[in-house]
Steps between C-alpha positions, in 0.01 A plus 500: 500500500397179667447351160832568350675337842323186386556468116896495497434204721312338282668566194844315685265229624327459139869513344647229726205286364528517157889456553396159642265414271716557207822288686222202583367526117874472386609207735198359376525543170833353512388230677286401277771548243737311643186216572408481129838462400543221729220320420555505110857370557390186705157435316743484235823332672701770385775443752701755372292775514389412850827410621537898405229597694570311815845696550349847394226467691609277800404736788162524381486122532648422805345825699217417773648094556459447112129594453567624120680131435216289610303559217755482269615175602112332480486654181826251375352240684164558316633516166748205532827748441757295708807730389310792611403376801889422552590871447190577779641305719841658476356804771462269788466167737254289323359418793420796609392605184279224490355627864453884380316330162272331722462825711477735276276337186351201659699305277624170556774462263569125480176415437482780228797324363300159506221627305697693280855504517748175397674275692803691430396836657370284792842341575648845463284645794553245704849470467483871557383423841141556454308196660206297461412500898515917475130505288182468681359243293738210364668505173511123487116462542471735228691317267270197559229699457632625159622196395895695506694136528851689406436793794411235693872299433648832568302551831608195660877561360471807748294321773184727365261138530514585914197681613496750791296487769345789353451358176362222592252697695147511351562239249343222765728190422479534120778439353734481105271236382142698618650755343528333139186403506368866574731593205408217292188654313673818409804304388481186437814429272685639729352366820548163361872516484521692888293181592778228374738723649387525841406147510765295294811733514379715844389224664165660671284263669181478315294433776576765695144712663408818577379582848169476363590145394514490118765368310612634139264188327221646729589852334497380194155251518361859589197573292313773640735818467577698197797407328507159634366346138700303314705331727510090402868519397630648857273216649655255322882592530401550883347159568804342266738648769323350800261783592209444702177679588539611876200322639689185387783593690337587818262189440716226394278203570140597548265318705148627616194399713152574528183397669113471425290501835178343557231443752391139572642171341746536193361308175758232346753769321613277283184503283479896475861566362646083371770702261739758654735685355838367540726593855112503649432298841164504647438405888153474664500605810192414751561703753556887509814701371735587817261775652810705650632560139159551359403778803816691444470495108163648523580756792618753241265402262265783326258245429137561712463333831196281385715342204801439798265332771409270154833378418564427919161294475695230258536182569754320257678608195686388182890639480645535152858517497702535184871434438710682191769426364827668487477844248150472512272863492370512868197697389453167224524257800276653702217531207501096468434487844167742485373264224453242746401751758199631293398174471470409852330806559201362339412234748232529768569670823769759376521728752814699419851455284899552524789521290808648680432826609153488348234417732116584426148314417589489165748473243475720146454401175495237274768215441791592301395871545810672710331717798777611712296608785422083556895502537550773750348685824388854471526721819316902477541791641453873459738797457478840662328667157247216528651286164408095608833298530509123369815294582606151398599251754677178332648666179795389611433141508516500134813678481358838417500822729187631709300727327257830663357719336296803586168577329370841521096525691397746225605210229297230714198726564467690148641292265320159687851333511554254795852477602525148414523569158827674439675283722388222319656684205790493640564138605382394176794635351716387774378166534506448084829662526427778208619803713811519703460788727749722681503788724453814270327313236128606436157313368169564300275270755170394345564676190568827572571609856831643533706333825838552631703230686766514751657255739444545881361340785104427464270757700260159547699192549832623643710327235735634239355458091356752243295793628268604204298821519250539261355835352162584387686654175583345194896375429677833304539481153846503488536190725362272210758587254831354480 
């Protein structure tokens, strides 16, 4: 008895569910009708046949704030079927339709249109109402990227080359002309004609920097990342326009200084270096260096105390100074004056050396051999997880940003790596100017250590430059491909 109460139940409840099944299966079915048919008629800009469609099936299209349409109209996008995307755009407000695409699909339709569509469809958006400011990234940057100089012409038509705050968010002060030369290796026809654009007919300033300090010719003297090859024509057609590498910019007129300390009487100078380098003036001093300065540029210094109380027991020194030239490399400048510096360091009595920020009981290397740690100061500390921190002092004096990177301990201790050595990896590239650097950007340091970089204020020194954290792993595979 109880058993039959509970079967006819059942049986209703079990009824009611196959009912819906079989109405979901239909609508579905014809869904997926109705989406095949749609598809076929704008992969194949049949605008008849979808002009059909449209008015038999409009509800289906504009239910739920037009979810169905969204696809429909990145599909004609896609495929580069303007008169389709006409019919599409029949149903509703571009603009909002542009909104719901981005919504709904993750779409952003004007840059769809730059990669694939014409010029044509993108004039018709826009004069639809859709706009360039509505898309999280810029449509203008990506037709520099791309090389698009006809999207571009139609962008500005429509006041599409103005970037949002939003836009220009992230992209740290790079700008058109960065982005050619990102675009350049991948087209390079094409990037070619976006650069005499933005440069002859735009009128984009080619000196312009990124908040990491590199201008496009810095971008493109870039020989370190993947996909930077290849890249002589872009230097020359930015250098014919007036570009300039940024550490020329910030450095207009170099001029450097350094010093060779010794204990007891100086020998006669002139003997130990009779030809110098040209800009090169050479002062004997017989007296100490201003003790003031020298006590507060060794307060900070990581250098032992023993090697400290040495360099305060001097008693006269030789200054080098060197003067460049206008447009001269800062880095270059600086290098003739270590050539007589390495020669003074020779004499009798050397007790301890400087070159700008540089101060220590000896200088590195041979002449002619670049060392950038003869060039800069280095100041260490620690992080929380125990990885050492080195950070430059005195990049900056040759026009390039500061520089710390964090090495992990199990790398020094395992591996027998002192921290010295990546940085120095680093600056080489820096100071050669091979690599231009900026926040995002990664590294293989000494061959094979994988290392992010990002832009921040230094953990060690306080000042604002690259922050590069190195791994113990090697750089993924896919990062050395193009």
């Amino acid at each position: 008895m109880d058993d039959a109460l509970w079967i006819k139940p059942l049986v209703k409840i079990g009824l009611v569910l196959v009912c819906f099944v079989l109405c979901f299966a239909w609508y579905w079915f014809k869904f997926m009708g109705v989406s095949r048919k749609m598809i076929k008629a704008i992969e194949e800009g049949d605008v008849a046949a979808l002009r059909i469609l449209v008015q038999r099936h409009r509800g289906m299209l504009v239910e739920d704030d037009f979810e169905a349409l969204t696809t429909y109209l990145t599909l004609a996008v896609s495929v580069n079927q303007l008169e389709c995307l006409k019919v599409l755009l029949e149903l509703g407000d571009a603009a909002h339709l542009q909104e719901r695409t981005l919504e709904e699909d993750d779409d952003s339709l004007l840059q769809l249109c730059v990669e694939h569509g014409s010029p044509e469809m993108l004039r018709t958006m826009l004069a639809a109402g859709m706009k360039a400011s509505a898309e999280p990234e810029s449509p203008w940057m990506h037709c520099c990227i791309h090389g698009s100089v006809e999207h571009a012409r139609v962008l500005k038509e429509f006041g599409g080359d103005v970037m949002t705050p939003e836009q220009l968010d992230g992209l740290d002060g790079e700008t058109p002309l960065h982005a050619v030369v990102y675009g350049w290796y991948y087209n390079p026809a094409e990037s070619v004609a976006m650069l005499r654009y933005l440069l002859h007919e735009y009128g984009a300033d080619p000196n312009v920097m990124s908040v990491a300090g590199n201008t496009p010719l810095d971008l493109a003297c870039d020989e370190t990342h993947v996909g930077y090859e290849n890249n002589d024509e872009l230097r020359r057609l930015l250098t014919e326009a007036g570009g300039k590498r940024g550490r020329n910019l910030r450095v207009p007129v170099p001029a450097y200084s350094g010093r060779v300390f010794v204990k007891g009487e100086l020998p006669d100078v002139a003997t130990i270096a009779a030809a110098l380098p040209a800009g090169l003036t050479v002062t004997a001093h017989a007296e100490p260096w201003n003790p003031q300065a020298l006590r507060e540029s060794l307060k900070d210094s990581p250098i032992k105390d023993s090697v400290i109380e040495q360099i305060l027991s001097h008693t006269s020194y030789v200054q080098v100074a060197v003067q460049g030239n206008e447009g001269d490399d800062p880095v270059a400048v600086a290098e003739r004056a270590m050539t007589a510096l390495l020669l003074f360091e020779t004499m009798p009595g050397v007790v301890g050396v400087q070159f700008q920020s540089f101060i220590g009981s000896a200088f590195k290397g041979e002449p002619g051999e670049l060392m950038p740690f003869n060039l800069i100061g280095v100041a260490l500390g620690r992080m929380d997880d125990g990885a050492y921190l080195l950070a430059t002092q005195g990049m900056t004096d040759y026009g390039l940003p500061e520089v710390e990177i964090s090495v992990p301990e199990n790398l020094v201790k395992k591996q027998n790596i002192t921290p010295f050595a990546p940085l120095g990896d680093v600056l080489l590239q820096l100071m050669r100017g091979t690599t231009a650097m900026e926040p995002g950007h990664s590294a293989t340091l000494l061959g094979r250590f994988y290392t992010t970089i990002g832009w921040q204020e230094l953990h060690t020194s306080g000042a604002t430059g690259f922050f590069c954290e190195m791994s113990a792993d090697p750089t993924p595979a896919h990062l050395l491909q193009p």
